[in-house]
N, C-alpha and C positions, 0 to 999 in steps of 0.2 A: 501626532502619532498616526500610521496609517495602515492599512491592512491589505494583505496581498496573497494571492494562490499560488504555492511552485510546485511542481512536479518532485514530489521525494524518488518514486523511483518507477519501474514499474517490472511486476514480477509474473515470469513466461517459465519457471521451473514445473513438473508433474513430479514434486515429490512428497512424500506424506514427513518427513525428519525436516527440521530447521533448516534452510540455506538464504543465503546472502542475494538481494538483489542484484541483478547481472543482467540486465538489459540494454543493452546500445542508446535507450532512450532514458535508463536513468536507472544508476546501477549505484550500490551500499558501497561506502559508508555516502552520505549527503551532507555537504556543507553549506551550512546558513549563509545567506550573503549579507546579514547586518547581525547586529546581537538586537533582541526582544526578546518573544515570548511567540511558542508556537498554543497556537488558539484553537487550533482545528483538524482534523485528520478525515477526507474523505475517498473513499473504496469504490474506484470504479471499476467494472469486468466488462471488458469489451468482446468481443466475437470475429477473430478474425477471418472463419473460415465456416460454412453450412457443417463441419464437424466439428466445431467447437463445444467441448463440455467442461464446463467450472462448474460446480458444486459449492462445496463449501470451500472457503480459501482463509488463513488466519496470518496476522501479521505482528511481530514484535519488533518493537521500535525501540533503539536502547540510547542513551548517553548519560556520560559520567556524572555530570551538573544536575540530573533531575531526579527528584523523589516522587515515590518511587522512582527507580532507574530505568527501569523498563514499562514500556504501555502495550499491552496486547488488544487488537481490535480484531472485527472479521469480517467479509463479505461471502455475498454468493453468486451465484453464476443462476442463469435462465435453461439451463436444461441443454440438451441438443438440440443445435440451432439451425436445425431444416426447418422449411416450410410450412406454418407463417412460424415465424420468428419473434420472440418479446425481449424489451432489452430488459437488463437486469436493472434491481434496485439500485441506487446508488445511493451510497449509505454514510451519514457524516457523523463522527464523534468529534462533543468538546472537549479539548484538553485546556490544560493551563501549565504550559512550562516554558524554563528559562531557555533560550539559545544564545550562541556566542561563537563568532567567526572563526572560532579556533578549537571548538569542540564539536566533533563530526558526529551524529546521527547514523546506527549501524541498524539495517531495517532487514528482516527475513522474514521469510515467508516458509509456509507449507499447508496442505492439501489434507486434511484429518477427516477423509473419508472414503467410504468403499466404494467407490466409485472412480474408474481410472480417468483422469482431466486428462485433456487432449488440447492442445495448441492456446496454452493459457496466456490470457493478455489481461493482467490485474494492475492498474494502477494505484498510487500508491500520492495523495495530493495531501501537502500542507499548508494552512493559512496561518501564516504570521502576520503580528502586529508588531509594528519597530518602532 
């Protein structure tokens, strides 16, 4: 058995409602590439630009096979990112669910604060063990 990190997706939306990963770098739904068991869910916020603002950012991860069906997690952002700059936490939750090469992972994101995000770059990592 062995354990590995992929990229589920990574989410660049500014909007406060549910939307669907759509990123060139790794966009919903996501497919497992073996069946196991996904173990881990880690929330990185990157900074692509000195105006970069994340805040609070929140993620739901759905598939048909897992009970609960859906996992919601969250991350945050380090403020605007002018001069000096801190990066943000990066923040891991344990899961315990089944995957299976033929039941896709639908992951959305949104932004549940007053605060308008600006050039968001949230990823979005799972560790599987197969």
């Amino acid at each position: 058995m062995g354990k590995y990190w992929k990229l589920l997706g990574q989410y660049e939306a500014e909007t406060t409602t549910w939307s669907a990963l759509g990123s060139a770098y790794g966009a919903s739904p996501f497919t497992p590439d073996t069946d196991g068991r996904l173990v881990g869910i880690r929330i990185v916020a990157g900074a692509g630009a000195a105006t970069t603002l994340t805040e609070l950012v929140q993620f739901r991860l759905t598939c048909v096979i897992w009970t609960p069906n859906a996992i919601e997690v969250g991350g945050l952002g380090s403020g605007l990112h002018t001069a000096p700059a801190f990066p943000a936490p990066v923040i891991d939750y344990p899961v315990n669910q089944p995957v299976k090469t033929d039941k896709k992972i639908t992951i959305e994101g949104r932004n549940p604060t007053a605060e308008t995000p600006i050039t968001n770059e949230v990823q979005v990592w799972g560790c599987f063990e197969s």
